[in-house]
DSSP file (Angstrom, degrees, kcal/mol; ACC not computed):
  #  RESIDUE AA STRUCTURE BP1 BP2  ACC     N-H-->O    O-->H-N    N-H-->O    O-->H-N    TCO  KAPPA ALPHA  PHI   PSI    X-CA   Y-CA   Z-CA
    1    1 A X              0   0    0      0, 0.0     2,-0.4     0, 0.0    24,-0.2   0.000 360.0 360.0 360.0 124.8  -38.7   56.6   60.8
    2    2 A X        -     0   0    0     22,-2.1     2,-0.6   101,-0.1    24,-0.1  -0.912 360.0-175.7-127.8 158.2  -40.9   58.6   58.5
    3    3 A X        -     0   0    0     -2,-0.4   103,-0.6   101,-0.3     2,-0.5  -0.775   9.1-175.8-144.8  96.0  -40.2   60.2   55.3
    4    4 A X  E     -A   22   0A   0     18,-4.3    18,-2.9    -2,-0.6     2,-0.2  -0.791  11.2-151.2-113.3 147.3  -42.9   62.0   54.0
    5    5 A X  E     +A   21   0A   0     -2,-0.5     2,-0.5    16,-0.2    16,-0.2  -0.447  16.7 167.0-104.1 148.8  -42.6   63.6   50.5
    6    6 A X  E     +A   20   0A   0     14,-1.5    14,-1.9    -2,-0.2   102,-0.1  -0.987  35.5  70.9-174.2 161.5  -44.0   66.7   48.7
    7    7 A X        +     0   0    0     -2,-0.5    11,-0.3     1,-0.3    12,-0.2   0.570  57.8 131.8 102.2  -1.3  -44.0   69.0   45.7
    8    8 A X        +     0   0    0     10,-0.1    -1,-0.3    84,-0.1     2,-0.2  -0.322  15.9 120.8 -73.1 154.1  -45.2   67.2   42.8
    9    9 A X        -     0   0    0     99,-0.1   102,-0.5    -3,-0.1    99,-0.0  -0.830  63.0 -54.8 164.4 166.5  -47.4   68.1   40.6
   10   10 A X  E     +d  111   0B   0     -2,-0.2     2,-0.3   100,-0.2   102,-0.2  -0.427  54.5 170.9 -74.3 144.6  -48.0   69.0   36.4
   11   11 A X  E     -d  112   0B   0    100,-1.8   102,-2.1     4,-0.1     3,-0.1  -0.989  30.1-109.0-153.3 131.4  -45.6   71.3   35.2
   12   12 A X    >   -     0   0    0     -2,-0.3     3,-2.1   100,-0.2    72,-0.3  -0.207  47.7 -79.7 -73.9 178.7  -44.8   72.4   31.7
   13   13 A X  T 3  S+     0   0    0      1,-0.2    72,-0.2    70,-0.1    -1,-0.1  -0.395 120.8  27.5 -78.6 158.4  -41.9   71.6   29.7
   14   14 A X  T 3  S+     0   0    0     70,-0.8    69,-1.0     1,-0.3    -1,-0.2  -0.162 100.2 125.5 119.5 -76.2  -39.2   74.0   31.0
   15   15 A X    <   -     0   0    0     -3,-2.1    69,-2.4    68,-0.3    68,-1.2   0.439  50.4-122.5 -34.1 172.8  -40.6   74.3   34.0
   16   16 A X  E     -E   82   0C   0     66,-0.2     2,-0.3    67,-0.2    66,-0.3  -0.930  15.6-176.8-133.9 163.6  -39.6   73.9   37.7
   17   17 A X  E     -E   81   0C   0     64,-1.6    64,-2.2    -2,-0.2     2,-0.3  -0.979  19.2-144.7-171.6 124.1  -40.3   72.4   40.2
   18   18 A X        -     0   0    0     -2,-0.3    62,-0.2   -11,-0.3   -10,-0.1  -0.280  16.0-167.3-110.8  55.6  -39.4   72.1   44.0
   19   19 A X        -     0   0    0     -2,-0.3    60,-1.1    60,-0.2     2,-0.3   0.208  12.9-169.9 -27.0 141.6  -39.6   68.3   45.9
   20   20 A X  E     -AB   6  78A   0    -14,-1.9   -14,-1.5    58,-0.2     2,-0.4  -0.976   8.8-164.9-131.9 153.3  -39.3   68.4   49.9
   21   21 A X  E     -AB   5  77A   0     56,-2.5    56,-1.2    -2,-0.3     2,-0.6  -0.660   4.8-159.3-157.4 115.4  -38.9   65.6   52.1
   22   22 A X  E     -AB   4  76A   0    -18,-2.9   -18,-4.3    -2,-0.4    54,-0.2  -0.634  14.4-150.7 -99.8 137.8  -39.5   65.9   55.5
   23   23 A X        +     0   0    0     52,-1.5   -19,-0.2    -2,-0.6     2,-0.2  -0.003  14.7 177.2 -92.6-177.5  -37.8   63.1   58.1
   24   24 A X        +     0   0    0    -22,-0.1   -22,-2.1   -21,-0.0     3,-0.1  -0.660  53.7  33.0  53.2 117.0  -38.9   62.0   61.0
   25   25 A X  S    S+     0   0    0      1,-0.3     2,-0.2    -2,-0.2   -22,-0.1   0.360 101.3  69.0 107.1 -22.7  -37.7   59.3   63.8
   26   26 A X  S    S-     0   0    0    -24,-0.1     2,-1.6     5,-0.0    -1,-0.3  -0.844  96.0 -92.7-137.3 173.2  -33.6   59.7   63.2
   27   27 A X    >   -     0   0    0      1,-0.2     3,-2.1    -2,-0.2     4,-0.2  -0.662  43.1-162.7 -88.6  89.9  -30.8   62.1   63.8
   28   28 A X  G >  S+     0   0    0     -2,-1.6     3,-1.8     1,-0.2    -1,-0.2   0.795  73.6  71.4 -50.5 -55.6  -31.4   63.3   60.4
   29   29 A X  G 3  S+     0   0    0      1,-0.2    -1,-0.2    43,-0.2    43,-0.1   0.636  94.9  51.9 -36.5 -18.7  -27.6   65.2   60.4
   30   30 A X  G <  S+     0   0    0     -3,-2.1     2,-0.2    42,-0.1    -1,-0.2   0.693  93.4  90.0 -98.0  -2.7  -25.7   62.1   60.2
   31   31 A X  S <  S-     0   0    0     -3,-1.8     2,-0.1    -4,-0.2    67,-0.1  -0.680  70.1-125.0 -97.9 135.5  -27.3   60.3   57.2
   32   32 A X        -     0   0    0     65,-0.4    65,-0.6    -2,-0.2     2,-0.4  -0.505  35.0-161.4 -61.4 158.6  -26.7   60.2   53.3
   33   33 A X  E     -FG  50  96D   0     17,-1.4    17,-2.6    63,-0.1     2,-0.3  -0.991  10.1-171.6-153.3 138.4  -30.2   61.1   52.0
   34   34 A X  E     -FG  49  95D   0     61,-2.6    61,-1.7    -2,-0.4     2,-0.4  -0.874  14.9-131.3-120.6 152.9  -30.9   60.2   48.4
   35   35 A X  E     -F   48   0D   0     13,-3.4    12,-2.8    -2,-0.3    13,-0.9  -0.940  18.5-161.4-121.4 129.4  -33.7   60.8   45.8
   36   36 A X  E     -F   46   0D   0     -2,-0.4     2,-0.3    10,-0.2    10,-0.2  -0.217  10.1-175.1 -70.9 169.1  -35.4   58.4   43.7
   37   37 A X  E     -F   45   0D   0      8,-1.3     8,-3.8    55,-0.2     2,-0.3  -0.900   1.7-172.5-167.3 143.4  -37.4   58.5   40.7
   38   38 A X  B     -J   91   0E   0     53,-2.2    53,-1.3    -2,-0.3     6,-0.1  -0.927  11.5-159.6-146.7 115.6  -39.6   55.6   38.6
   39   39 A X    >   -     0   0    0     -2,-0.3     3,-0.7    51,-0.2    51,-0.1  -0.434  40.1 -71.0 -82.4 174.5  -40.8   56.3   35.7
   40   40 A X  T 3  S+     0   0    0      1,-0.3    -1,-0.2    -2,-0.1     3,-0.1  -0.153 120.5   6.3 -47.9 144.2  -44.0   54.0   34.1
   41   41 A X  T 3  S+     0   0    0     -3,-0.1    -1,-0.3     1,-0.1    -2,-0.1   0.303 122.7  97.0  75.0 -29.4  -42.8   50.3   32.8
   42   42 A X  S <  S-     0   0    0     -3,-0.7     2,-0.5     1,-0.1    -1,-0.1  -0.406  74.8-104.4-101.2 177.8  -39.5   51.3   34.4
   43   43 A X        -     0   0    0     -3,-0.1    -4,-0.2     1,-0.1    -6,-0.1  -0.721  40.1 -94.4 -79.7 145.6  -37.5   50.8   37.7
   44   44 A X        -     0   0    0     -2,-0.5     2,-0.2    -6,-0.1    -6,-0.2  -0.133  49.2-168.1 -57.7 112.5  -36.9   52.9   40.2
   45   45 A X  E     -F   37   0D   0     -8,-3.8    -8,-1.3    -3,-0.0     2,-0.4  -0.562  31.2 -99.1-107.0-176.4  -33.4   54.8   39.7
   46   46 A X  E     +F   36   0D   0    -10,-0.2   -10,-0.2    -2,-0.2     3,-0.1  -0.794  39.9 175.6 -97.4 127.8  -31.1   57.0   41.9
   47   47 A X  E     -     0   0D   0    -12,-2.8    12,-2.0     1,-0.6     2,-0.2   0.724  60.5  -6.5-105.3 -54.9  -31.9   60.5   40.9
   48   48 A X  E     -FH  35  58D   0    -13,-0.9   -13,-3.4    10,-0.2    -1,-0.6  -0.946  60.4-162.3-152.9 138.7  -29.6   62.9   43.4
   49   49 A X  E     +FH  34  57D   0      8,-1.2     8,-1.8   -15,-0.3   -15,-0.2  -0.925   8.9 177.5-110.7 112.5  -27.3   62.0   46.6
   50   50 A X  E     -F   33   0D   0    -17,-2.6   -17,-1.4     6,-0.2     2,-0.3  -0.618  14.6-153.7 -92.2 179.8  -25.9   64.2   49.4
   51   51 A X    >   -     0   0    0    -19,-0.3     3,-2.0    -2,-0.2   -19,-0.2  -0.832  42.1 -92.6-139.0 175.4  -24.0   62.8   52.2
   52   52 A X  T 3  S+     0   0    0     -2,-0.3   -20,-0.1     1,-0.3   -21,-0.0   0.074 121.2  67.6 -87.1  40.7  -24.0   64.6   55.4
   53   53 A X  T 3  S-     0   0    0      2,-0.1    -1,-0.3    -2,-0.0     3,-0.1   0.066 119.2-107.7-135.8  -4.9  -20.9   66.6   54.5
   54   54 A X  S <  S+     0   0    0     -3,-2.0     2,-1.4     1,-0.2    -2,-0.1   0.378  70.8 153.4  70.8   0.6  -23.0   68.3   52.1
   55   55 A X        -     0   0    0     -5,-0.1     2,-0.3     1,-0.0    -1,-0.2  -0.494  29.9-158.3 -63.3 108.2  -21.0   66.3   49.3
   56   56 A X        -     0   0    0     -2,-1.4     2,-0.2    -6,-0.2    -6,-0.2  -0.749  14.0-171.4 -99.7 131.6  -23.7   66.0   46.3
   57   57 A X  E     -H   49   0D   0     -8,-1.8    -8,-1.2    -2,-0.3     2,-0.2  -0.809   8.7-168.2-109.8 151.6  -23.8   63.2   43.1
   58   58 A X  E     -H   48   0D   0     -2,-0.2     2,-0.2   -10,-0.2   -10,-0.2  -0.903  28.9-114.3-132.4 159.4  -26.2   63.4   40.0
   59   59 A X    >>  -     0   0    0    -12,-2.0     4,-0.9    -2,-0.2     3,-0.9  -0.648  36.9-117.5 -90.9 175.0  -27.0   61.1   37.4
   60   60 A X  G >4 S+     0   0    0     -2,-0.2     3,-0.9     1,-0.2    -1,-0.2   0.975 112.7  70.1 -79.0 -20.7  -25.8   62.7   34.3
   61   61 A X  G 34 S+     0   0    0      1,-0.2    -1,-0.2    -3,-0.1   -14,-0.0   0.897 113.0  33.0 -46.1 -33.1  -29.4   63.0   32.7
   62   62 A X  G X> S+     0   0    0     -3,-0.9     4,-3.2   -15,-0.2     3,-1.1   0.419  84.7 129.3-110.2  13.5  -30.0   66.0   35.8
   63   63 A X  T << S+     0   0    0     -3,-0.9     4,-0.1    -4,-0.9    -3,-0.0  -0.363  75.9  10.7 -65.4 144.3  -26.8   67.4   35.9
   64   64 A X  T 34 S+     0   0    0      2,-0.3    -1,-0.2     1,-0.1     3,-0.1   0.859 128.1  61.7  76.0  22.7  -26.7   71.3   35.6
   65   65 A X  T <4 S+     0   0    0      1,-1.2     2,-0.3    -3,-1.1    -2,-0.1   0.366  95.7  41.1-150.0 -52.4  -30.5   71.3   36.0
   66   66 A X     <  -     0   0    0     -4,-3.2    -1,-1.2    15,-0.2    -2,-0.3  -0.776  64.6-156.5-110.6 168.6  -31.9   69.7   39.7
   67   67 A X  E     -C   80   0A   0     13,-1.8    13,-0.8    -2,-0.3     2,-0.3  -0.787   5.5-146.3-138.7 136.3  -30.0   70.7   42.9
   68   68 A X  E     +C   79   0A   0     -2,-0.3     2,-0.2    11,-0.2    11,-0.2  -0.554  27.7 170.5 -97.4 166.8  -30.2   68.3   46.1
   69   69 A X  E     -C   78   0A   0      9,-1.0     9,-1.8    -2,-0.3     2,-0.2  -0.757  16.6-162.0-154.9 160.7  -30.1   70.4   49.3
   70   70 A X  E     -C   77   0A   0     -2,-0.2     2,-0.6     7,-0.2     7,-0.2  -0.977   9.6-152.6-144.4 147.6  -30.7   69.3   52.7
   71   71 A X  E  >> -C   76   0A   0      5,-2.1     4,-3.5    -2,-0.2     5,-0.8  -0.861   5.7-170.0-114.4  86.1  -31.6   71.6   56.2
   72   72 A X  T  45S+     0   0    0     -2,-0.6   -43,-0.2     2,-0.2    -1,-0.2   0.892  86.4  57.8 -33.8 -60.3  -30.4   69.6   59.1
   73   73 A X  T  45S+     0   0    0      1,-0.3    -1,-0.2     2,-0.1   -45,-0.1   0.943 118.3  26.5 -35.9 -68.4  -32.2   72.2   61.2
   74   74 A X  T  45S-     0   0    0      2,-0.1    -1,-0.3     1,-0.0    -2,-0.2   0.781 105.0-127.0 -74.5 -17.4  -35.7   71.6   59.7
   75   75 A X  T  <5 +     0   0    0     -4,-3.5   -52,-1.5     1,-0.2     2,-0.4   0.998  63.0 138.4  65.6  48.8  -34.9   68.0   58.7
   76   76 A X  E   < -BC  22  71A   0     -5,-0.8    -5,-2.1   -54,-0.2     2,-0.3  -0.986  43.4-161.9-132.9 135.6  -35.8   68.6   55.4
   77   77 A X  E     -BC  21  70A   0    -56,-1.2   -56,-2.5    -2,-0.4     2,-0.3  -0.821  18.7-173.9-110.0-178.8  -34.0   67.3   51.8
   78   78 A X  E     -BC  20  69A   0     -9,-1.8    -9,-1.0    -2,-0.3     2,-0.2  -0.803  16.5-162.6-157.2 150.8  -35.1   69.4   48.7
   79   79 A X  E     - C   0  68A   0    -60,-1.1     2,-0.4    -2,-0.3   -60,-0.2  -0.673  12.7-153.9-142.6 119.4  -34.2   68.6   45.3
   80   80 A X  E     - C   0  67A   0    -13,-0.8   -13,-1.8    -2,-0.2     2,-0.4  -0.776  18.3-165.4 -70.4 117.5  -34.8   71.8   43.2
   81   81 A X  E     +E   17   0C   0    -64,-2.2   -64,-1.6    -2,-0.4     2,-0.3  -0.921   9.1 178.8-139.6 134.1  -35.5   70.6   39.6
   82   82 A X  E     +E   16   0C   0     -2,-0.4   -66,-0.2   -66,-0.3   -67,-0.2  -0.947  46.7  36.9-109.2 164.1  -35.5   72.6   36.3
   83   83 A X  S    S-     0   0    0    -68,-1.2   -68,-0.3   -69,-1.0    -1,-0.2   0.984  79.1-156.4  43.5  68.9  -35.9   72.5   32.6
   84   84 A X        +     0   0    0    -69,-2.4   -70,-0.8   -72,-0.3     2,-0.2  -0.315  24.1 174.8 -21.0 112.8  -38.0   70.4   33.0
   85   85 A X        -     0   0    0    -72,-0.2     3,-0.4    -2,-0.2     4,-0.4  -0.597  43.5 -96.6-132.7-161.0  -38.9   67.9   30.3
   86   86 A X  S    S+     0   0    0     -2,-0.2    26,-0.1     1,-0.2    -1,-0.1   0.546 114.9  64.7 -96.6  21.3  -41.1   64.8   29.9
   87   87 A X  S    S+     0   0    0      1,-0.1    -1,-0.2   -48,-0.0   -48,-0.0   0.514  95.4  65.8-100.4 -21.0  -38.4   62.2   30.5
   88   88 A X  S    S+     0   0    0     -3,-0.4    22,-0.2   -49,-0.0    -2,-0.1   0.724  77.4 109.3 -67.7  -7.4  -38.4   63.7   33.9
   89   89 A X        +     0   0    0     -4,-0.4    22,-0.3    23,-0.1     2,-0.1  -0.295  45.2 105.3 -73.1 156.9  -41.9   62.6   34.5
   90   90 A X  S    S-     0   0    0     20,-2.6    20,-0.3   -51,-0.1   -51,-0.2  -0.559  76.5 -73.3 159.7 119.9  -41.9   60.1   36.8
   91   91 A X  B     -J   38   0E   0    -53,-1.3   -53,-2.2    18,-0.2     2,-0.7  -0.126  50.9-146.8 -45.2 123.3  -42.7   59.2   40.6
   92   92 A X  B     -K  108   0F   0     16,-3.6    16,-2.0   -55,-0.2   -55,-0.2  -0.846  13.4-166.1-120.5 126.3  -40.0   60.7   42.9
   93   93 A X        -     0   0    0     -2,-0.7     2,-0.3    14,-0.2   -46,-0.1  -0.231  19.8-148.4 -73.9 169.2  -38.7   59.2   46.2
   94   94 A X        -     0   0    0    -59,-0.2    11,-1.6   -91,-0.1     2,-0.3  -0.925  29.8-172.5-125.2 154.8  -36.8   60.5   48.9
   95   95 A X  E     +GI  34 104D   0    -61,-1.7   -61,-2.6    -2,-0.3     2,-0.3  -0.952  11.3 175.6-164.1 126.6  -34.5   57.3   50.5
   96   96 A X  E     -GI  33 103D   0      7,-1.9     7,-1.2    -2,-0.3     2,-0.6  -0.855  21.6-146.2-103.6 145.3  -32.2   57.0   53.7
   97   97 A X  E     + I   0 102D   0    -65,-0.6   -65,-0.4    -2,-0.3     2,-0.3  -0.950  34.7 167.7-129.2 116.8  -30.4   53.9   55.1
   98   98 A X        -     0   0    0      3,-1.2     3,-0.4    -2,-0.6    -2,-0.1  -0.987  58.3  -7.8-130.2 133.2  -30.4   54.4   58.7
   99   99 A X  S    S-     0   0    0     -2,-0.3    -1,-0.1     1,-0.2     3,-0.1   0.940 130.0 -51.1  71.4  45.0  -29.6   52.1   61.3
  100  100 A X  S    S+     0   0    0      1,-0.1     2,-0.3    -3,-0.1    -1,-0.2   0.656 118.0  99.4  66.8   8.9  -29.3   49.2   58.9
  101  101 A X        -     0   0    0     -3,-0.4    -3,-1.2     2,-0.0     2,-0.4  -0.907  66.9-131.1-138.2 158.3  -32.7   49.7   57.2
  102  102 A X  E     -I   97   0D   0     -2,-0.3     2,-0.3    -5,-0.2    -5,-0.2  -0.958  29.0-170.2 -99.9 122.3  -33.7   51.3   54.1
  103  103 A X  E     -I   96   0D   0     -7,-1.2    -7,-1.9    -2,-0.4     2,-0.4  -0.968   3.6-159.8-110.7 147.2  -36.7   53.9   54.3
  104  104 A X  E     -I   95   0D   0     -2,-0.3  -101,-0.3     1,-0.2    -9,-0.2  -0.936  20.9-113.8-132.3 175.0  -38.8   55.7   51.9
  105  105 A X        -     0   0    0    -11,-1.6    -1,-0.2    -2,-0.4  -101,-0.1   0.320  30.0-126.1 -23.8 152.4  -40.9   58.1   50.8
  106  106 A X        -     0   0    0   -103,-0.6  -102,-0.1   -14,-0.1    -1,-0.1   0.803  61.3-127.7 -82.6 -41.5  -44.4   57.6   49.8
  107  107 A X        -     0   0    0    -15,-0.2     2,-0.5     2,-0.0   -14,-0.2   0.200  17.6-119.0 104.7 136.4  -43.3   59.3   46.6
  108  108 A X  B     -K   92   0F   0    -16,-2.0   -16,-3.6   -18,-0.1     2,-0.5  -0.877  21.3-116.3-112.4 144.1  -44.6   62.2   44.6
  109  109 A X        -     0   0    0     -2,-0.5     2,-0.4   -18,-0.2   -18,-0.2  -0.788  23.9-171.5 -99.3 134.3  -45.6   62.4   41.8
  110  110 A X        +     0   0    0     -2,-0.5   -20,-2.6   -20,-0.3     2,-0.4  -0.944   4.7 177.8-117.1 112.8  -44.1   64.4   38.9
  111  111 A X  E     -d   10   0B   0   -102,-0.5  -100,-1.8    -2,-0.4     2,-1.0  -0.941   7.2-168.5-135.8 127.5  -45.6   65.1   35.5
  112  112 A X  E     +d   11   0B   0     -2,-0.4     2,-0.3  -102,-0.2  -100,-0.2  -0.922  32.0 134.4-134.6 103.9  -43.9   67.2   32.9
  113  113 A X              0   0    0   -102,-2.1    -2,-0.1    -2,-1.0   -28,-0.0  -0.868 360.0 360.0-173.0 168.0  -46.1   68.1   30.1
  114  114 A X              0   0    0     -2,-0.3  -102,-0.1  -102,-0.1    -1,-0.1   0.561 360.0 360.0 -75.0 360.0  -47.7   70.6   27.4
């Protein structure tokens, strides 16, 4: 299974910004697919969930702001992220449990500032 990650990059505050994360190695349509994020000093939290029903959770810091999406077809999740601010900055994963195992991302990096 690979899970490779993309779309970071400095953005002012405001801004947007559009994460992809393209799967490999499973039948991508049958999995919850999550995204992560760790900022410096901190631990890595749960950003955004879909399930494969499309059913979507946020934490309440990005509600009303990032959108998960996922394209079974392409095997791709997305998390579409706006207003940006600098408490978003922060390395973001993409994260599956398939088949009894956890995979991630390599992780992108996201950097929100003037």
């Amino acid at each position: 299974v690979q899970l490779q990650a993309s779309g970071g990059g400095l953005v002012q505050p405001g801004g947007s910004l559009r994460l992809s994360c393209k799967a490999s190695g499973i039948n991508f349509r049958l999995y919850t697919l999550r995204w992560y994020r760790q900022a410096p000093g901190k631990e890595r939290d749960i950003v955004a969930t879909i399930t494969n029903d499309g059913t979507t959770e946020y934490t309440d810091s990005v509600k009303g702001r990032f959108t998960i999406g996922r394209d079974n077809v392409r095997r791709t999740l997305y998390l579409q992220m706006n207003s940006l601010t600098p408490e978003d900055t922060a390395i973001y994963y993409c994260n599956v449990d398939a088949r009894g195992t956890t995979y991630w991302g390599q992780g992108t990096q996201v950097t929100v500032s003037s």
